[in-house]
C-alpha positions in Angstrom: 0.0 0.0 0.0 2.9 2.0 1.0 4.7 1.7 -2.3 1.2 2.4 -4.5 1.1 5.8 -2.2 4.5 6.8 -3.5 4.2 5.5 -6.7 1.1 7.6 -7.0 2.9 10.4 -5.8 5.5 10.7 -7.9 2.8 10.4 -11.3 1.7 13.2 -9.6 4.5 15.0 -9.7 5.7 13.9 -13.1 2.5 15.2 -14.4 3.0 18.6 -12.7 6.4 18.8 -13.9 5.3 18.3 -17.8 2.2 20.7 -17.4 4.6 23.5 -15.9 8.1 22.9 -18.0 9.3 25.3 -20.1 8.7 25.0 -24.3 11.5 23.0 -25.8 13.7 24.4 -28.1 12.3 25.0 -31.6 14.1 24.9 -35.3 13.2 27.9 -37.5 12.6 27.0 -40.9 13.8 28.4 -44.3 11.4 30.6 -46.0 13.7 32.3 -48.7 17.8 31.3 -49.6 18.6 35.2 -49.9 22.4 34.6 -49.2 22.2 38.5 -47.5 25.5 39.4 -46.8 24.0 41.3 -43.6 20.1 40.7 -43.8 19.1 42.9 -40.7 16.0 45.0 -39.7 12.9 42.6 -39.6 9.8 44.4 -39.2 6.1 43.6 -40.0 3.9 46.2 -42.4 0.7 46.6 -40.2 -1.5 47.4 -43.2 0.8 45.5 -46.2 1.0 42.4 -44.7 4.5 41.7 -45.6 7.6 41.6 -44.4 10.3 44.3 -44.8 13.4 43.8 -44.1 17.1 44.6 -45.3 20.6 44.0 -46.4 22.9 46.6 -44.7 25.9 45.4 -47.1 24.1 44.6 -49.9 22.6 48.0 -49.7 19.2 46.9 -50.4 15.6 47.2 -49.2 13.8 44.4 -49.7 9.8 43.5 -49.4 8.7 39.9 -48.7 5.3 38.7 -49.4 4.3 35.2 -47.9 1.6 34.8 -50.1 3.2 34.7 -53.1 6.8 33.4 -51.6 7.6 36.8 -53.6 10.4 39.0 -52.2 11.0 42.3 -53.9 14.6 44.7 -53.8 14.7 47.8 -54.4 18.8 48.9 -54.1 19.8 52.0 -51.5 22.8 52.9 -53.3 24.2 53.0 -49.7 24.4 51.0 -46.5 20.7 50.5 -45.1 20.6 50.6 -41.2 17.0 50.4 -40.8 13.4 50.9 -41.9 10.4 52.0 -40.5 6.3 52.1 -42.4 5.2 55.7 -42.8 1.2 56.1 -42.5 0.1 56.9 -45.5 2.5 54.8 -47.6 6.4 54.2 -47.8 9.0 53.9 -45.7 11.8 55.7 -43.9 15.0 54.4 -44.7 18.3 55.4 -42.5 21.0 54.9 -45.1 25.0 55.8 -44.5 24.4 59.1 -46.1 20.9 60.2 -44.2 17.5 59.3 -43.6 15.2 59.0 -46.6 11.8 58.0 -47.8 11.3 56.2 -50.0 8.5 55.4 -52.3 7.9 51.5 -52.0 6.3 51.1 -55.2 9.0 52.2 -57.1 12.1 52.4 -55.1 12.4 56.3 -55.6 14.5 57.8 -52.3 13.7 61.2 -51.4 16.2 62.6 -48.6 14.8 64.3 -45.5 17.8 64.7 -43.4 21.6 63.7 -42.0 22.4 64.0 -38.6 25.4 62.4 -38.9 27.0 64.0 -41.7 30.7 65.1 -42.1 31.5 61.1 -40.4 32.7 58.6 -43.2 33.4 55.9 -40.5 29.7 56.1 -39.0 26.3 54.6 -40.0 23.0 53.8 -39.2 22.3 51.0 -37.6 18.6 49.5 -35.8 15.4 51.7 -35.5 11.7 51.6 -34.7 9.3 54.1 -34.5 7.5 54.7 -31.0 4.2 54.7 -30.1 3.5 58.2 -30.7 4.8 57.7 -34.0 8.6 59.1 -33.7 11.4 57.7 -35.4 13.9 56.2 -33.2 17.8 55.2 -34.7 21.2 54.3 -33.7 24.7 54.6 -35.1 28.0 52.4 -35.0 31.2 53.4 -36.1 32.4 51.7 -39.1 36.4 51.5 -37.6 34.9 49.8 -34.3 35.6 52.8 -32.4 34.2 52.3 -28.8 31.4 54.4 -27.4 31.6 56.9 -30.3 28.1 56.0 -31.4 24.5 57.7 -30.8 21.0 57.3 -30.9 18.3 59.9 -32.1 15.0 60.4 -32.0 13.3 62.4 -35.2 10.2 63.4 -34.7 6.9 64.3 -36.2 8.0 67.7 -37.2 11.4 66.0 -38.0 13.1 67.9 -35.3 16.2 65.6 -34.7 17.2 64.9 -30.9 20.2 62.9 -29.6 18.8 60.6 -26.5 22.2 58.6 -25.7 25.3 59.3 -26.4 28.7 56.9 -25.5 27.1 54.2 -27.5 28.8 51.6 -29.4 26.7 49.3 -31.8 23.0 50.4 -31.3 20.3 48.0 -31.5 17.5 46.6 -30.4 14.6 48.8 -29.3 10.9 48.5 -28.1 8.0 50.1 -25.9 6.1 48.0 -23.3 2.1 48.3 -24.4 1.8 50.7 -21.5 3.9 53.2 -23.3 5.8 53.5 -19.9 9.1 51.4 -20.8 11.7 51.6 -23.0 14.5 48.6 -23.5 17.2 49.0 -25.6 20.3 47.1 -26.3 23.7 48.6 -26.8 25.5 45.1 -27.9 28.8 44.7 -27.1 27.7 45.3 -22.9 25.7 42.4 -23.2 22.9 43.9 -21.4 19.3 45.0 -22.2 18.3 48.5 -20.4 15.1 49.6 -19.5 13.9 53.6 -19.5 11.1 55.6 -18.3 9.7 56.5 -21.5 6.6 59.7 -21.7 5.0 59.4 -24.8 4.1 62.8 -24.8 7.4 64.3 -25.0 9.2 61.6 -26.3 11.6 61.8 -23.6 13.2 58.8 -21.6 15.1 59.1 -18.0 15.9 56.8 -15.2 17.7 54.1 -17.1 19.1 50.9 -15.7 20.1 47.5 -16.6 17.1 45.6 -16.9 19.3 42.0 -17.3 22.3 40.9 -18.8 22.8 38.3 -21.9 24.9 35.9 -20.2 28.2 34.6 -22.2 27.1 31.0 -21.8 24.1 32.0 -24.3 26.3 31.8 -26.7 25.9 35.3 -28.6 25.5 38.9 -28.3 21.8 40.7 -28.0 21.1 41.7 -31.9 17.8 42.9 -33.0 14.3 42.9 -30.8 10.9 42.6 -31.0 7.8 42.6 -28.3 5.4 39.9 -28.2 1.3 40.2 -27.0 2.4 38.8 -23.1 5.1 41.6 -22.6 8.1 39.3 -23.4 11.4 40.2 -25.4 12.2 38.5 -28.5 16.6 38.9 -28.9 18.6 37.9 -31.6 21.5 36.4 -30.3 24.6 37.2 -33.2 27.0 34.5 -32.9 24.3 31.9 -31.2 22.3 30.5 -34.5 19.3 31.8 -32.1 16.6 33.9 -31.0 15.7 33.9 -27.4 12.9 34.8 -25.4 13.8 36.9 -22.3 11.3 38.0 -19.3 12.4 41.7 -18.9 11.7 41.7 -15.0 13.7 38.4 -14.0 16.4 38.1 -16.7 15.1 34.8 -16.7 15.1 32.8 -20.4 12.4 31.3 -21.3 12.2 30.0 -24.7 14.9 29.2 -27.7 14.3 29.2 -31.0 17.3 27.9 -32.6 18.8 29.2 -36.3 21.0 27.0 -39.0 22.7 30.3 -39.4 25.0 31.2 -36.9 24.8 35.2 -37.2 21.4 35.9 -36.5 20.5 39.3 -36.1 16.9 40.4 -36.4 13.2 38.9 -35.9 10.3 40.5 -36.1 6.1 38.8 -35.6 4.4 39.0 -38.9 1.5 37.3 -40.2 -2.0 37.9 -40.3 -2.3 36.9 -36.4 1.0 38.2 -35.7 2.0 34.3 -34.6 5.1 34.0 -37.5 8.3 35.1 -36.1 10.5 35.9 -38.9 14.2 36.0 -38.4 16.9 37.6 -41.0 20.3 36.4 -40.7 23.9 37.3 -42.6 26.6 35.4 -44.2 29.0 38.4 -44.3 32.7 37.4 -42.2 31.6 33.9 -42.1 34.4 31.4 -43.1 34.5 29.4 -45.7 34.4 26.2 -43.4 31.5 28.1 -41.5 30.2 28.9 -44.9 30.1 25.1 -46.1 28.8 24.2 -42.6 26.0 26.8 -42.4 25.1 27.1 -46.6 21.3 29.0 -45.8 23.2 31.7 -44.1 22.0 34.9 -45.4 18.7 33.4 -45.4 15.3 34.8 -43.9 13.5 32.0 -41.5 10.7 31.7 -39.6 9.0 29.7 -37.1 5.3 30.2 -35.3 6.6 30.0 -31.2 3.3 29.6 -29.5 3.0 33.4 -28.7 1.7 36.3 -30.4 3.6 39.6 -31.3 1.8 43.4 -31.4 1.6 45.5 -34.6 4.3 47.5 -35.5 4.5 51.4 -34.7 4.4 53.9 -37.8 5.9 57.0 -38.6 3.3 59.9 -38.0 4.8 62.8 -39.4 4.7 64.8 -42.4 7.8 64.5 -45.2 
């Protein structure tokens, strides 16, 4: 009787355990071979439907449709950091030599403005609009210089305001649901911070280390995306994955693992926002890495189990 008692017990328990354990590991799958030499800056049209995303290096915009398995380039002429929908049609592009707009139906740029002219050795790297419908972007220094990079915030009037300063390769940003929190990822300090963020003003204050990436992840924290629960999405460069952080523990809590091993952006897409999509880059890779990882440069994608939230616009007038 004893023995049935325990035996019972520990069913229990193993029941418990499986309801309660955390989502095993996922593969993402292949959904185009675009061999991007440095496919970056995933990010879901709200009203489109499709996928933009870009190649910094191969100095290209490019426009993926999953309905049609279509994906459509439209060159930059210069290296692409980032881009963000405007409302009413097109898209802001932060290219080496300034931020532009450019008309997504037939690739014409229009300029709008440089902040960082008169710097060869500087570009534009990751951006997102904010809620109120700013547009947020971050530099890196081309010669690795440490701490020599920025991030700005341009906003509806297309005033241009530096927020940070000291920065070295800016990345990853997002805004909590609440429109109260900022995190943002400076990558080589392994750490994701958090801000007081006023949507009003667009100002941000009070900023501390939410958690670090630790090295046994495998990777530095790359590009970042929200989902519907409050969760951040990372893109671990270096790792072959994207990982699933809660911002008040530090605590990981879901991998989805990559065949490429410098992943670098992800973004929810899909008409219930439950398609992760993740760009990836075959620039500096070995050829031995090369031969070993041959979809590298590809875009993937994978449906986790969560949902993501639509992506902010740009508001203002160009």
């Amino acid at each position: 009787m004893k023995k049935k008692f325990i035996y019972s017990c520990f069913l229990i328990c193993f029941v418990l355990l499986a309801a309660f354990k955390l989502p095993q590991n996922q593969e993402a799958e292949l959904v185009l071979d675009a061999k991007a030499k440095l496919g970056e800056g995933a990010i879901w049209h709200p009203t489109e439907q499709k996928l933009y995303w870009i190649d910094i290096e191969g100095k290209a915009l490019h426009i993926y449709d999953p309905v049609t398995k279509k994906d459509i380039q439209f060159p930059t002429g210069s290296r692409i950091g980032t881009v963000v929908p405007v409302q009413g049609g097109g898209a802001l592009v932060a290219l080496q030599n300034g931020i532009h707009k450019m008309d997504t139906k037939t690739g014409k740029l229009t300029f709008v403005l440089n902040p960082i002219a008169g710097d060869d050795q500087m570009r534009f790297n990751d951006g997102k609009c904010d809620p109120a419908g700013r547009f947020w972007v971050g530099t890196m220094a081309l010669d690795s210089r440490k701490k020599a990079a920025a991030l700005y915030r341009m906003d509806k009037n297309k005033d241009v305001h530096q927020m940070l300063d000291s920065v070295s390769i800016s990345n990853g940003i997002v805004w909590t649901a609440d429109r109260k929190t900022m995190y943002y990822a400076d990558t080589p300090t392994m750490m994701v911070q958090a801000f007081d963020y006023n949507d009003k003003t667009g100002e941000i204050c009070n900023g501390k280390v939410a958690f670090r990436i630790p090295r046994s992840a495998g990777g530095a924290p790359d590009g970042m995306t929200l989902d519907a629960e409050g969760k951040l999405w990372i893109a671990l460069w270096g790792a072959g994955a994207v990982t699933r952080w809660d911002p008040e523990t530090g605590e990981m809590l879901q991998k989805i693992e990559v065949p490429a091993p410098q992943t670098s952006s992800c973004a929810f897409g899909g008409e219930n926002l439950d398609i992760l999509y993740i760009t990836t880059a075959r620039e500096w890779l070995s050829p031995e890495n090369l031969k070993k990882y041959p979809l590298s440069g590809g875009l993937f994608a994978v449906k986790p189990g969560v949902r993501g939230v639509p992506a902010y616009t740009y508001k203002g007038k160009l």
